[in-house]
C-alpha positions as MATLAB code, in Angstrom:
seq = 'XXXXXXXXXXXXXXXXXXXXXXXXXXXXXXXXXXXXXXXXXXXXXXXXXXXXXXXXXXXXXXXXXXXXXXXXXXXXXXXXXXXXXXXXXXXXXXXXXXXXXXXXXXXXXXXXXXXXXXXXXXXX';
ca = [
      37.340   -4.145   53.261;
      36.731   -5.259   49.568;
      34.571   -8.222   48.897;
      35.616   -8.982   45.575;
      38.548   -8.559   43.570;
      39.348   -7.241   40.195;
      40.335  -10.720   39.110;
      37.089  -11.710   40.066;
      34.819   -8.547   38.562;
      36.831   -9.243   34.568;
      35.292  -13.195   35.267;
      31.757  -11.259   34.591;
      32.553   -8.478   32.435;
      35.220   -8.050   29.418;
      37.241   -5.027   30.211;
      40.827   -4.105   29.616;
      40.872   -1.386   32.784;
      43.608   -2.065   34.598;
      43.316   -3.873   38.028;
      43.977   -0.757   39.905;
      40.961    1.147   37.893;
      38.329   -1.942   38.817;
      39.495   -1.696   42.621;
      38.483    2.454   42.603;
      34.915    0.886   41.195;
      35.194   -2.479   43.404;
      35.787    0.206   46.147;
      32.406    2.279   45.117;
      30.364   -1.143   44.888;
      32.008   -1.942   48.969;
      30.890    1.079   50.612;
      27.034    1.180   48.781;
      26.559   -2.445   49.692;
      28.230   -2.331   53.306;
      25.467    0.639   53.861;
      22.599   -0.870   52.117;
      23.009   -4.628   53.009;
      25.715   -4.477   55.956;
      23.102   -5.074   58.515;
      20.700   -7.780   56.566;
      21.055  -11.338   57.367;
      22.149  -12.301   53.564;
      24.814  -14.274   53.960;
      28.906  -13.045   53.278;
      29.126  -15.133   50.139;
      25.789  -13.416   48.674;
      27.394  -10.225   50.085;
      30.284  -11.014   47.862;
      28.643  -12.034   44.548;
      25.899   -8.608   44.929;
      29.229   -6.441   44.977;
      31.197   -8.263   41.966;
      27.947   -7.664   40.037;
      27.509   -4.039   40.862;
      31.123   -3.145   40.214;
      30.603   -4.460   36.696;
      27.025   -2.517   36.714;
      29.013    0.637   37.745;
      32.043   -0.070   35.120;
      29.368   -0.741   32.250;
      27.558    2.474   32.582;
      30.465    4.115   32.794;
      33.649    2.912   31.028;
      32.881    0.384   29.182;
      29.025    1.113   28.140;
      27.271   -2.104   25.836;
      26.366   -1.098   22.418;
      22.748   -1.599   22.034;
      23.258   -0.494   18.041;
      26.486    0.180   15.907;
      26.478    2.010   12.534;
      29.355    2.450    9.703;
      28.735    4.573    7.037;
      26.966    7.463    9.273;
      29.106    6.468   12.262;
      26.361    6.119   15.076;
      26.092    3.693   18.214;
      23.131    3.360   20.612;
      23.660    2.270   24.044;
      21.954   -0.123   26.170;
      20.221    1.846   29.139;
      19.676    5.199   29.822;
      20.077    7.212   32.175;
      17.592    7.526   35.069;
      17.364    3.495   34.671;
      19.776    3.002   37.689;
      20.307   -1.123   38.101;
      17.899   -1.789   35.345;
      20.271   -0.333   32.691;
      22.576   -3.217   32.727;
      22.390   -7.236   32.803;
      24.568   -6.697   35.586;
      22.671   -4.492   37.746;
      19.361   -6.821   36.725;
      21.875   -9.875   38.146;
      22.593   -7.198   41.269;
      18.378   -6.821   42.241;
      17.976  -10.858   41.416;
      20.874  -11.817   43.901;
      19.445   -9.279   46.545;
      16.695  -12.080   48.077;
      16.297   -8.635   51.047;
      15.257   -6.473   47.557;
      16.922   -3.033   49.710;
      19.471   -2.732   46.525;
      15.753   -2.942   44.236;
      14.092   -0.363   46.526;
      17.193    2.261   46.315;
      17.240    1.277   42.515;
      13.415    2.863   42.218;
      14.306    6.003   44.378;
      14.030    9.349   42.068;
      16.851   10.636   41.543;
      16.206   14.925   41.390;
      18.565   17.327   40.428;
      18.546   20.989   41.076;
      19.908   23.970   39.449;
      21.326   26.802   41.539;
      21.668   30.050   39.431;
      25.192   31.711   39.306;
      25.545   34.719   41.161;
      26.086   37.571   39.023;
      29.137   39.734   40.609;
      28.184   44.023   40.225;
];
């Protein structure tokens, strides 16, 4: 069950998703904290505050991603972040590792990530 609410994520981070769009990402942020921190001794409200911040790290790097650098005449905009970053690609994710006083969410932050290509099998 939900910690936070989407009433309670758009407090933290300006978004015009609707409510049922932040509770598909509030949903995300539930299940990765209940594994991660379900069985620390940080207490509920903590709980609560680490998964409003990492639904609005999760929304920002995807849907509504903070423009580091706009442009006009060539029409360019640079992003804050990268990818690979993980929480330390958003103020929110930073806010995510600062609330975490166990520093699990930190430790999976700093896992690599490795990605592997499996070749197509060519039919004869």
């Amino acid at each position: 069950m939900a910690r936070t609410t989407a009433a309670e994520v758009k407090m933290i981070i300006d978004t015009s998703l609707a409510d049922a769009t932040v509770d598909s990402y509030i949903t995300g942020a539930n299940l990765l904290v209940t594994e991660v921190l379900g069985s620390t001794s940080l207490p509920a409200e903590l709980l609560e505050e680490i998964e409003r911040w990492l639904t609005a790290h999760n929304i920002a790097m995807t849907r509504e991603r903070m423009a580091k650098k706009e442009g006009a005449g060539g029409a360019s905009i640079e992003y804050v972040g990268q990818s690979g970053m993980g929480l330390q690609a958003t103020s929110y994710g930073q806010m995510v590792m600062t609330l975490d006083t166990s520093g699990k969410m930190t430790a999976l932050a700093r896992k690599p990530i490795k990605f592997y290509a499996v070749p197509k099998q060519l039919d004869n």
